[in-house]
N, CA, C and O atoms as a GROMACS GRO file, in nm:
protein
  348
    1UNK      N    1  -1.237   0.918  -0.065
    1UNK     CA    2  -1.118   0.950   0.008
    1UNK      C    3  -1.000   0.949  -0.088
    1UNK      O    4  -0.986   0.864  -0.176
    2UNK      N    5  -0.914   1.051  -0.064
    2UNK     CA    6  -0.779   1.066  -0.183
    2UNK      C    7  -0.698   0.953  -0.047
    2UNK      O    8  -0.725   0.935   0.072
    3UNK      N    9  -0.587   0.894  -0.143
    3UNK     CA   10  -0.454   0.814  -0.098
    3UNK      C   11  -0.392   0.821  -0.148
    3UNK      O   12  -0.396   0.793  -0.268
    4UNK      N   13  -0.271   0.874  -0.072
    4UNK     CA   14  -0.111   0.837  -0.171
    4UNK      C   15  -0.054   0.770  -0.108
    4UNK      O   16  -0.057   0.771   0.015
    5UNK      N   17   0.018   0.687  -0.186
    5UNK     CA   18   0.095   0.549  -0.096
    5UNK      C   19   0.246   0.547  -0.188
    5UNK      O   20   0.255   0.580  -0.307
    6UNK      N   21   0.332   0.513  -0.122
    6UNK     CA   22   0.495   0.508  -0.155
    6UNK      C   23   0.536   0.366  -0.154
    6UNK      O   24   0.508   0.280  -0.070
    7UNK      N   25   0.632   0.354  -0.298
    7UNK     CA   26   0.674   0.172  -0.308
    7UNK      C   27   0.773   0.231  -0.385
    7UNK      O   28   0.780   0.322  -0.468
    8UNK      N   29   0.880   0.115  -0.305
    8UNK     CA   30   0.984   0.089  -0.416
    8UNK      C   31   1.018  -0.016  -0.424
    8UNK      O   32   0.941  -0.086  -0.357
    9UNK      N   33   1.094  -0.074  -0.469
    9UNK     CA   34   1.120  -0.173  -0.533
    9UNK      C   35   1.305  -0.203  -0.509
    9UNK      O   36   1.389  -0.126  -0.556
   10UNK      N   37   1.334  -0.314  -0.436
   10UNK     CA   38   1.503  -0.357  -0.427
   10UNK      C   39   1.546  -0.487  -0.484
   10UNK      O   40   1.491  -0.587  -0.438
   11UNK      N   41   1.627  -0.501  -0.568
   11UNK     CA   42   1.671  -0.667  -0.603
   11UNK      C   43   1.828  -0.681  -0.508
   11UNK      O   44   1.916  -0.596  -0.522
   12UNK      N   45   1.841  -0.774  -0.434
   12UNK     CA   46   1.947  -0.813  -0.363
   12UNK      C   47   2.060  -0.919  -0.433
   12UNK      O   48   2.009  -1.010  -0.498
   13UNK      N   49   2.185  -0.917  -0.427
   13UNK     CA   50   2.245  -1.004  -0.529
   13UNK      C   51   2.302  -1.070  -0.460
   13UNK      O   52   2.280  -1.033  -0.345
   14UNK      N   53   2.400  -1.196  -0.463
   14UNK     CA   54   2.394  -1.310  -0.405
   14UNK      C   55   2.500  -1.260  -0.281
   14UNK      O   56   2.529  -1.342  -0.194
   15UNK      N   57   2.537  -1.171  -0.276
   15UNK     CA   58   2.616  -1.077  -0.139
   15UNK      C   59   2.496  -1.008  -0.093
   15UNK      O   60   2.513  -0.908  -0.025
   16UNK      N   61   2.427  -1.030  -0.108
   16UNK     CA   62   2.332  -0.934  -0.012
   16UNK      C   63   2.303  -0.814   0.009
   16UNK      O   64   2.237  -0.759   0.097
   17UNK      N   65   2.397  -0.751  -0.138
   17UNK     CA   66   2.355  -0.603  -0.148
   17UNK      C   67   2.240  -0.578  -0.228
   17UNK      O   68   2.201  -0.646  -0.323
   18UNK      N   69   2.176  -0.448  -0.173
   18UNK     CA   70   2.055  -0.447  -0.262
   18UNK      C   71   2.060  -0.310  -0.358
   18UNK      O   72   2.137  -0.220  -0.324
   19UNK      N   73   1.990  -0.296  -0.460
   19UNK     CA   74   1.980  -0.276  -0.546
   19UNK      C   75   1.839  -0.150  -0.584
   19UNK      O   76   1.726  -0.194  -0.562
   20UNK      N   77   1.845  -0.056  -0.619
   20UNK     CA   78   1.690  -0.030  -0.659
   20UNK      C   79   1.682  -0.099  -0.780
   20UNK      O   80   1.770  -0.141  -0.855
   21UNK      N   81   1.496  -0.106  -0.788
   21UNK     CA   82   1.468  -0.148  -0.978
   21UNK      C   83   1.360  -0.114  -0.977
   21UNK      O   84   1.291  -0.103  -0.876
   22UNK      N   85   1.322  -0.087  -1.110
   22UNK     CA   86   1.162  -0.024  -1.144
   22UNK      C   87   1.088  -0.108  -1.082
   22UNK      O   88   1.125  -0.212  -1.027
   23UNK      N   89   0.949  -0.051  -1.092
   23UNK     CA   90   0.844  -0.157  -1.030
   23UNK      C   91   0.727  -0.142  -1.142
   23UNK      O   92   0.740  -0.074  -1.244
   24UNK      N   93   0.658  -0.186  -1.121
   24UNK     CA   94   0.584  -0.229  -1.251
   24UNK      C   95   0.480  -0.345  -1.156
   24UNK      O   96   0.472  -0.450  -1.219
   25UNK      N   97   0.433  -0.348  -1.074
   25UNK     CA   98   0.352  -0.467  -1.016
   25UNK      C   99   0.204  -0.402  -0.986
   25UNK      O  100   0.168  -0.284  -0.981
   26UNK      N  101   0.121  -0.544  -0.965
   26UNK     CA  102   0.017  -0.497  -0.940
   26UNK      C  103   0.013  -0.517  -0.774
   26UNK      O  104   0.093  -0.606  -0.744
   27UNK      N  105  -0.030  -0.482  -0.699
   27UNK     CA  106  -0.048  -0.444  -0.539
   27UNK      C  107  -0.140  -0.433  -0.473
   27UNK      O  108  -0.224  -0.356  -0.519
   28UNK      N  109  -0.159  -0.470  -0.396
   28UNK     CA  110  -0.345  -0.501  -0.267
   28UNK      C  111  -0.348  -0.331  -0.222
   28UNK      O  112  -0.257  -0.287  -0.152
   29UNK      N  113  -0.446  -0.252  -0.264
   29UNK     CA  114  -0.445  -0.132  -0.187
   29UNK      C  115  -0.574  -0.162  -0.074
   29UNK      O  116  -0.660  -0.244  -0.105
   30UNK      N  117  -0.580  -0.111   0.019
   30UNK     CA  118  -0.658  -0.124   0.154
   30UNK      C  119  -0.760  -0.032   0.160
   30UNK      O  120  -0.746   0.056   0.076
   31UNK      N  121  -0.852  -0.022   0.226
   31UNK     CA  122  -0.937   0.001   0.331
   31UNK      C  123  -1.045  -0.021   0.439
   31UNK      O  124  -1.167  -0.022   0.421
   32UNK      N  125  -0.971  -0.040   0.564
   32UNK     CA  126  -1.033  -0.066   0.664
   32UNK      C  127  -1.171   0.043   0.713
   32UNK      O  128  -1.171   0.165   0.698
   33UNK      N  129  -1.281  -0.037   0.771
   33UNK     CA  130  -1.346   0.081   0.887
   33UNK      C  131  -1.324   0.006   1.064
   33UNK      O  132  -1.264  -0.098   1.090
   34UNK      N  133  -1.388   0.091   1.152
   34UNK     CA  134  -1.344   0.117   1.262
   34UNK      C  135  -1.357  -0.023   1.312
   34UNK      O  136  -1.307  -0.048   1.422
   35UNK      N  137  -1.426  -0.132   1.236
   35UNK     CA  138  -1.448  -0.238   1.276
   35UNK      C  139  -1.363  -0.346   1.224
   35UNK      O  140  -1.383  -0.464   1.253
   36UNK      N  141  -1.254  -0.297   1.135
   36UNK     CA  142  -1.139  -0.428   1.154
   36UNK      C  143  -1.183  -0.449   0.969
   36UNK      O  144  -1.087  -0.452   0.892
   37UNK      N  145  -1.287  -0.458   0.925
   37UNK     CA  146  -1.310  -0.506   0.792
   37UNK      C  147  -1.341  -0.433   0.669
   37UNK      O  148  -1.435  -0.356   0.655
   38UNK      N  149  -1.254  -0.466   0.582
   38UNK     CA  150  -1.252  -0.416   0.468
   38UNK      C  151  -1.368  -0.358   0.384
   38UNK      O  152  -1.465  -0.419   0.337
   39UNK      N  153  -1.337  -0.228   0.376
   39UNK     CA  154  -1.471  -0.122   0.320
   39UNK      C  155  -1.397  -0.133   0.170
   39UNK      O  156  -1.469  -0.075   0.088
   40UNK      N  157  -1.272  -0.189   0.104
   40UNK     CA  158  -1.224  -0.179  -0.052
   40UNK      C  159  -1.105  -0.282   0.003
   40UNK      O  160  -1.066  -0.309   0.117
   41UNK      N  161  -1.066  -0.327  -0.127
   41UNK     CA  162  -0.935  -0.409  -0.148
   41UNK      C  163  -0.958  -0.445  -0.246
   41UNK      O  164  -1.063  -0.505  -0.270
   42UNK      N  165  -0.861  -0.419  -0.340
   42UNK     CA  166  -0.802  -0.422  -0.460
   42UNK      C  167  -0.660  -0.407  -0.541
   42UNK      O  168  -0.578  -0.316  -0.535
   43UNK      N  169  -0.660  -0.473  -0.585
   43UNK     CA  170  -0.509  -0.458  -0.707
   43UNK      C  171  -0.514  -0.353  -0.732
   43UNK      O  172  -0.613  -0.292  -0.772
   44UNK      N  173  -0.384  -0.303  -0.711
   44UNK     CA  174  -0.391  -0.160  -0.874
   44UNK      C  175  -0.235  -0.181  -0.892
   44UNK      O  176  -0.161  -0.234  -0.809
   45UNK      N  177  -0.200  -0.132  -1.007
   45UNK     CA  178  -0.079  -0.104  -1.055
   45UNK      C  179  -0.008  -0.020  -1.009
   45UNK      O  180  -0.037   0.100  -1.010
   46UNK      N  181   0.062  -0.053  -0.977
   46UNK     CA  182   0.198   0.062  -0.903
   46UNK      C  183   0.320   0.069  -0.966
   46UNK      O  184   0.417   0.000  -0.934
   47UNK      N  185   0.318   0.173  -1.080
   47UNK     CA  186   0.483   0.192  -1.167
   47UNK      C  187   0.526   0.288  -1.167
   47UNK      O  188   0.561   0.360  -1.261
   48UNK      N  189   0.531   0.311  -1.016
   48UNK     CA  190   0.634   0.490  -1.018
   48UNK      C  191   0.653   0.461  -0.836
   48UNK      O  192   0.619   0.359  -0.775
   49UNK      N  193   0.703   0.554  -0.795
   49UNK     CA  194   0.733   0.569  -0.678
   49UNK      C  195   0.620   0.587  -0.521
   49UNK      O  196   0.610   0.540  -0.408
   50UNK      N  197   0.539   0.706  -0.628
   50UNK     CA  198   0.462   0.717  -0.540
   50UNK      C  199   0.299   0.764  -0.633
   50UNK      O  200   0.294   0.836  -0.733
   51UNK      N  201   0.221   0.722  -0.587
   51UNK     CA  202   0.054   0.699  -0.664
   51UNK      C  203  -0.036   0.741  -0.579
   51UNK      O  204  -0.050   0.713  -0.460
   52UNK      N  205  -0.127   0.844  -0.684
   52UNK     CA  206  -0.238   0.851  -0.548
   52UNK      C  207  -0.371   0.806  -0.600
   52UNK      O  208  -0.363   0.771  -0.718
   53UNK      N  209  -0.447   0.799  -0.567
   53UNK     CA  210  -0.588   0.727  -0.537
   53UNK      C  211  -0.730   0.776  -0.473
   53UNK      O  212  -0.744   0.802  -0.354
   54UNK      N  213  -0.824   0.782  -0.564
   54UNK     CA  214  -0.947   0.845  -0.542
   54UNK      C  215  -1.056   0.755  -0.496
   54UNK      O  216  -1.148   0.742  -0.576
   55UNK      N  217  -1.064   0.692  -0.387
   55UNK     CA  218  -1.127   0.598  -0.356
   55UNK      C  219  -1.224   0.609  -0.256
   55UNK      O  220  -1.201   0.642  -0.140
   56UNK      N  221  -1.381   0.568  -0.328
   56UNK     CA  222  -1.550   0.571  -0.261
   56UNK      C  223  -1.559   0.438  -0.175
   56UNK      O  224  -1.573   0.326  -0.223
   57UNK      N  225  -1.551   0.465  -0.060
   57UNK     CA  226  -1.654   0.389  -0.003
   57UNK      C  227  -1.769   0.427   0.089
   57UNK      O  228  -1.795   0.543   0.123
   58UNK      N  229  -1.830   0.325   0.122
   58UNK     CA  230  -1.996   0.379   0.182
   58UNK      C  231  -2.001   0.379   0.394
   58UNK      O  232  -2.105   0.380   0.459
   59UNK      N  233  -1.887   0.378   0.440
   59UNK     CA  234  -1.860   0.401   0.580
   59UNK      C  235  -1.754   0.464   0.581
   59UNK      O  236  -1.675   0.472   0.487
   60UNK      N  237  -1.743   0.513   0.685
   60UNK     CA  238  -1.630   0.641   0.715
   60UNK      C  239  -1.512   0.519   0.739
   60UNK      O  240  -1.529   0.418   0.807
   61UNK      N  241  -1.381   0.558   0.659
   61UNK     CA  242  -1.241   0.492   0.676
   61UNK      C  243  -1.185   0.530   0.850
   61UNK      O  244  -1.192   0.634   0.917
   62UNK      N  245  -1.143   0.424   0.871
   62UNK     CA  246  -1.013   0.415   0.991
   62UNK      C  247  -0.928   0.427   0.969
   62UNK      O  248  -0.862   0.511   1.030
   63UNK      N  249  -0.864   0.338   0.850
   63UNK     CA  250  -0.700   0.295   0.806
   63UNK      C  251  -0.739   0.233   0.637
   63UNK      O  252  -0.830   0.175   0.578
   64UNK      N  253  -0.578   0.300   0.609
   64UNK     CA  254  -0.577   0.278   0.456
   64UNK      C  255  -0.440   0.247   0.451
   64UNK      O  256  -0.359   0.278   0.539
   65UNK      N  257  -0.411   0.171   0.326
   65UNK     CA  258  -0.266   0.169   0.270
   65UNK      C  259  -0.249   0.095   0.192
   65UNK      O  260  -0.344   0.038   0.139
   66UNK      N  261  -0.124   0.071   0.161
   66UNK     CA  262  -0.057  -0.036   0.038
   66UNK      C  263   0.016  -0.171   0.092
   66UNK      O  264   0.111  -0.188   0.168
   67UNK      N  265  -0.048  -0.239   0.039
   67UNK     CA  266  -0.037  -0.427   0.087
   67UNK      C  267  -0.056  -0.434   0.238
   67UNK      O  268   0.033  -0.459   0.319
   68UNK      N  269  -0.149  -0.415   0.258
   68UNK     CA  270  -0.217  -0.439   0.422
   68UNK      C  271  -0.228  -0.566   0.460
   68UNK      O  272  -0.234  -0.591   0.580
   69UNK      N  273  -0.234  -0.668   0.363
   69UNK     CA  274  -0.196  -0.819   0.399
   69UNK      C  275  -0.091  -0.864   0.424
   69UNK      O  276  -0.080  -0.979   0.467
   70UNK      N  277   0.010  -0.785   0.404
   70UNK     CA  278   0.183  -0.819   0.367
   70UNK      C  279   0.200  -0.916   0.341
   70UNK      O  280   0.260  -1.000   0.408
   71UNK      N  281   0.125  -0.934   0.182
   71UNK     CA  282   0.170  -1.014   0.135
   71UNK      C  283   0.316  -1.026   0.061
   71UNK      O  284   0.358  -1.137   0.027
   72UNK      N  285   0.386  -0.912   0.039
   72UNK     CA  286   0.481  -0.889   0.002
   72UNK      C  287   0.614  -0.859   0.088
   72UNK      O  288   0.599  -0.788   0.187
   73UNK      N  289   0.736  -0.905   0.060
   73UNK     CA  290   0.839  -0.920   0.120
   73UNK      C  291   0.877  -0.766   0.177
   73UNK      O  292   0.875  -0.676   0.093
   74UNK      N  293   0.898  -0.746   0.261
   74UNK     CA  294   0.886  -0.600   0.321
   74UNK      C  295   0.963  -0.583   0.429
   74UNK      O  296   0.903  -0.620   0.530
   75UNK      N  297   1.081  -0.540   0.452
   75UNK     CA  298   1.154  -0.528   0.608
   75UNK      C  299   1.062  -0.419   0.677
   75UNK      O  300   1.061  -0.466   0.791
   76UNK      N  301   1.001  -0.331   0.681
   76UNK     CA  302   0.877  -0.237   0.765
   76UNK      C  303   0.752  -0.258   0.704
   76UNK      O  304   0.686  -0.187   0.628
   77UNK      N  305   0.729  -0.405   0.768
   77UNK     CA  306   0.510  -0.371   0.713
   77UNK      C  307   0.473  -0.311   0.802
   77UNK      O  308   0.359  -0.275   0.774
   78UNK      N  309   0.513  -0.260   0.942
   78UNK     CA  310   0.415  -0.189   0.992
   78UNK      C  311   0.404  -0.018   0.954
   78UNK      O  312   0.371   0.061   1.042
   79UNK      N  313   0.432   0.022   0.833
   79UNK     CA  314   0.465   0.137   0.790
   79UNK      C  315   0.334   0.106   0.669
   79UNK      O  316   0.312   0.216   0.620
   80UNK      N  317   0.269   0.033   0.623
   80UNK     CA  318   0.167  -0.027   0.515
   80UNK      C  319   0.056   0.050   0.495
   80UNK      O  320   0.014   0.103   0.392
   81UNK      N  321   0.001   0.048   0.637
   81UNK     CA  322  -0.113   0.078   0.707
   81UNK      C  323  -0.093   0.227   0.757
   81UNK      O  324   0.021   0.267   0.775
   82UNK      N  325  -0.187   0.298   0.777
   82UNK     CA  326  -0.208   0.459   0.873
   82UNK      C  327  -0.354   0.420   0.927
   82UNK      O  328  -0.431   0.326   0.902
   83UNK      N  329  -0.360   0.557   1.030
   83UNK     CA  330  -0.519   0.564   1.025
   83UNK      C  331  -0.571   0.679   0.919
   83UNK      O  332  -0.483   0.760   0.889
   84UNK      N  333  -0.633   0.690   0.890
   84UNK     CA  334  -0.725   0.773   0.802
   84UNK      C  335  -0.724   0.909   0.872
   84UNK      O  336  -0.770   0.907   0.986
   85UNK      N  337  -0.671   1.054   0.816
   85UNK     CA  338  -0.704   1.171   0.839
   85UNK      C  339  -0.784   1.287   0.807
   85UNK      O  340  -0.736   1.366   0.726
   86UNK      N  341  -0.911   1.314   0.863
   86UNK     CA  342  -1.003   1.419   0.815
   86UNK      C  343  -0.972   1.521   0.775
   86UNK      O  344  -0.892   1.580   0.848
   87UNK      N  345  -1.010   1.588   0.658
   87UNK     CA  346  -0.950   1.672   0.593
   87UNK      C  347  -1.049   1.832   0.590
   87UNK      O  348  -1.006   1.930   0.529
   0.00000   0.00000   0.00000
């Protein structure tokens, strides 16, 4: 399955304005099947805006995305996740 997933990156300063800044991190990319559990999860590096991704697994995907754990500070995690579209 191809994925492209979108990140950016904000630093906030002690007023509370925020900021863009490069990103350069490594990041949980996802994939769910229809049953809730992870068919891939893995780190990958994310140093640009937007990255795409050629990723095998062995059951048909539901949902994919970038930091599906939210583990990361995020004002919209529910934007992380999609369901998977047949192509």
């Amino acid at each position: 399955m191809n994925l492209v997933v979108g990140a950016k990156k904000l630093r906030a300063d002690g007023k509370g304005q925020e900021q863009p800044i490069s990103i350069h991190d490594w990041i949980d990319i996802g994939v769910l099947g229809s049953d809730g559990k992870y068919l891939y999860l893995q780190k990958q590096m994310i140093d640009k805006e937007q990255a795409q991704f050629t990723i095998a697994v062995d059951k048909l995907p539901a949902q994919a995305g970038i930091d599906p754990l939210d583990k990361l500070i995020d004002r919209n995690p529910d934007d992380n996740v999609i369901k998977v579209k047949k192509q």
